[in-house]
Every structure is written in C-alpha cells, then in structure tokens.
C-alpha positions in Angstrom: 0.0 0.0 0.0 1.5 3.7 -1.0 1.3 6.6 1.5 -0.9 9.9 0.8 2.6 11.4 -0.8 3.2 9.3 -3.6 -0.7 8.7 -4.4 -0.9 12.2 -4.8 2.1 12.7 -7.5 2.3 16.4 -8.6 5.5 16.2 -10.4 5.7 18.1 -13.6 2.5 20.3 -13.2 2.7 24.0 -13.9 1.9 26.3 -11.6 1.3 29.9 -11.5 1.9 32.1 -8.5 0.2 35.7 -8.6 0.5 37.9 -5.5 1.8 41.2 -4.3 3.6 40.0 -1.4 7.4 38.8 -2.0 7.3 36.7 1.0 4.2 34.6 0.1 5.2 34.2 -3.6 9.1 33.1 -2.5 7.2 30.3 0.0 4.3 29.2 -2.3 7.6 28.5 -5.1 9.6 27.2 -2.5 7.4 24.5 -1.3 5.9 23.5 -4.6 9.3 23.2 -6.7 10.1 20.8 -3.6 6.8 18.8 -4.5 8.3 18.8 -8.3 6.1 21.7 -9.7 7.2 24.0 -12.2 6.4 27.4 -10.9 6.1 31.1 -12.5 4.9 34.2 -10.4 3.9 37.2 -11.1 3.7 40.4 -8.4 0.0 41.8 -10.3 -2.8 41.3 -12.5 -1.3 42.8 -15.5 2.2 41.2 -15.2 0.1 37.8 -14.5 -2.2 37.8 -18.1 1.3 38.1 -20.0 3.0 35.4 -17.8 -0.4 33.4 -18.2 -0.5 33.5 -21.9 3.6 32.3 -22.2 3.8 29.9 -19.2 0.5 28.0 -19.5 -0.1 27.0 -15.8 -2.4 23.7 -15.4 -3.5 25.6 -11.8 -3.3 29.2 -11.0 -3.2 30.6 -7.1 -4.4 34.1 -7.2 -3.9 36.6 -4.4 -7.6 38.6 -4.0 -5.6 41.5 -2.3 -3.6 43.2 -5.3 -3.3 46.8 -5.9 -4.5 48.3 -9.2 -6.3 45.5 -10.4 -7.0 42.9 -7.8 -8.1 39.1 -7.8 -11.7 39.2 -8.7 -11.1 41.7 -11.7 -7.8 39.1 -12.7 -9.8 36.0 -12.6 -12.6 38.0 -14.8 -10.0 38.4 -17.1 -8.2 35.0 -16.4 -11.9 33.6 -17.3 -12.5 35.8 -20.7 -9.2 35.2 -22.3 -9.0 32.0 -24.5 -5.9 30.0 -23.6 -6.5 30.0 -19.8 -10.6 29.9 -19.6 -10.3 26.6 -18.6 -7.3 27.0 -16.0 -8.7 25.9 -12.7 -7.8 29.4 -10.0 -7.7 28.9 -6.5 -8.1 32.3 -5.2 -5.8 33.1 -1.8 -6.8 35.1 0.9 -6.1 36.3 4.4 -9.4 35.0 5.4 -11.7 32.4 4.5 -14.9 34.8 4.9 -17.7 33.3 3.1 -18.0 37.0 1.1 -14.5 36.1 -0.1 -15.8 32.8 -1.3 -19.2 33.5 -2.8 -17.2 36.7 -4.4 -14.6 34.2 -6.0 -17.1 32.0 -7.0 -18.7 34.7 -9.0 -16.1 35.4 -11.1 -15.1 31.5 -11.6 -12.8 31.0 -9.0 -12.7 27.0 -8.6 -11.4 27.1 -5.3 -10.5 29.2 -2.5 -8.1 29.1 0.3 -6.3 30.6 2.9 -3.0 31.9 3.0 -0.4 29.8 3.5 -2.1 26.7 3.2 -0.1 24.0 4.8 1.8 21.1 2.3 -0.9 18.7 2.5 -3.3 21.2 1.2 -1.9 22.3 -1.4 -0.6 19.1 -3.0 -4.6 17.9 -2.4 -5.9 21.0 -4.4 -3.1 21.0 -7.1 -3.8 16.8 -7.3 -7.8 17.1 -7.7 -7.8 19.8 -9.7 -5.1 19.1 -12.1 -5.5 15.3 -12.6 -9.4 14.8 -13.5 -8.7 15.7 -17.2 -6.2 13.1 -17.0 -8.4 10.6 -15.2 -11.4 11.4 -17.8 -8.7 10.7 -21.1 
C-alpha cells in the first residue's frame, strides 16, 4: 500500500503564483518546486495575463488582495481570455470569509483558500484539480 505522498504525485505540473507580497510568492515556489512543480509568479494582475499567456499553468493561485487591479477583476480576465478559460484558480486570501468565497465563486474562481495553506493542502488542491482531465482521457 502507497502513503498519501506518492498517491498524490504532482510532479511536472505547472503552476502559477500571482501575489503582491514577496514573501508569500518566495514560500508558495519554494514549497511547490520541492513537490516537483514547475512554478512562474507574477507580483500583479497585468504582469500575470502576459506570464499566463507564455507559461501555461495547469493551476493558478491568485492573491484577492492586489493593488491596481486585484483578484476578482484578474480572474474575470483570467476567465475571458482563450488560452487560460479553462485553468482551474484557487483564489488566496487572508481570510476564509464566506463573502470572499461566494465573491470568488462569482467570477469563476474553482477554489478558495487561505494563505499559506499547509503542504498537505496544497498538494490535495493541485492533485484534484489538475489530474481529473487526465483521469477522464
């Protein structure tokens, strides 16, 4: 019988990191390159679409918090542009306020959680929402 770790192999998926905060964006990277993820961040909305559009993330976390154009009107625009329609966005917050959520929801979010969300968490979210096209094929 495997363990939870190596049922749950993220190796190789692309991930996109967009927040304002240095900090979060160095940890986020940190800990998912050690899970085997290829990583990208961007600090903002705008710098994100380009990155978006080159990269091609099979997940994106997206900070709700951003100056100038923040993570509902991103994910709006995440959701309206061709190549990343389909991209699931988990959107990260300081709180997990059920405004947030319903707010997220709204403007396609798939998921929602708080900031920093522990190892475990994240490989579960990446995992379920990365893998079903690959289970369905």
């Amino acid at each position: 019988m495997t363990d939870q770790h190596e049922e749950l192999d993220i190796s190789g998926v692309k991930i996109a990191i967009v927040d304002d905060a240095k900090t979060i964006r160095m940890m986020m990277s940190h800990t998912l390159k050690g899970m085997g993820c290829e990583v990208e961040c961007a600090e903002d909305g705008y710098k994100a679409l380009g990155m978006l559009r080159r990269f091609k993330p099979d997940l994106i976390f997206l900070d709700i918090t951003m100056p100038e154009l923040d993570g509902y009107q991103t994910c709006t625009l995440i959701r309206n542009a061709e190549d990343t329609r389909n991209t699931p966005v988990v959107m990260l917050s300081s709180s997990d306020g059920i405004f947030d959520i319903a707010k997220g929801r709204a403007r396609g979010a798939t998921a929602h959680v708080t900031k920093i969300p522990p190892e475990s968490v994240l490989r579960e979210l990446i995992y379920n929402h990365t893998q079903r096209n690959a289970a369905a094929a």
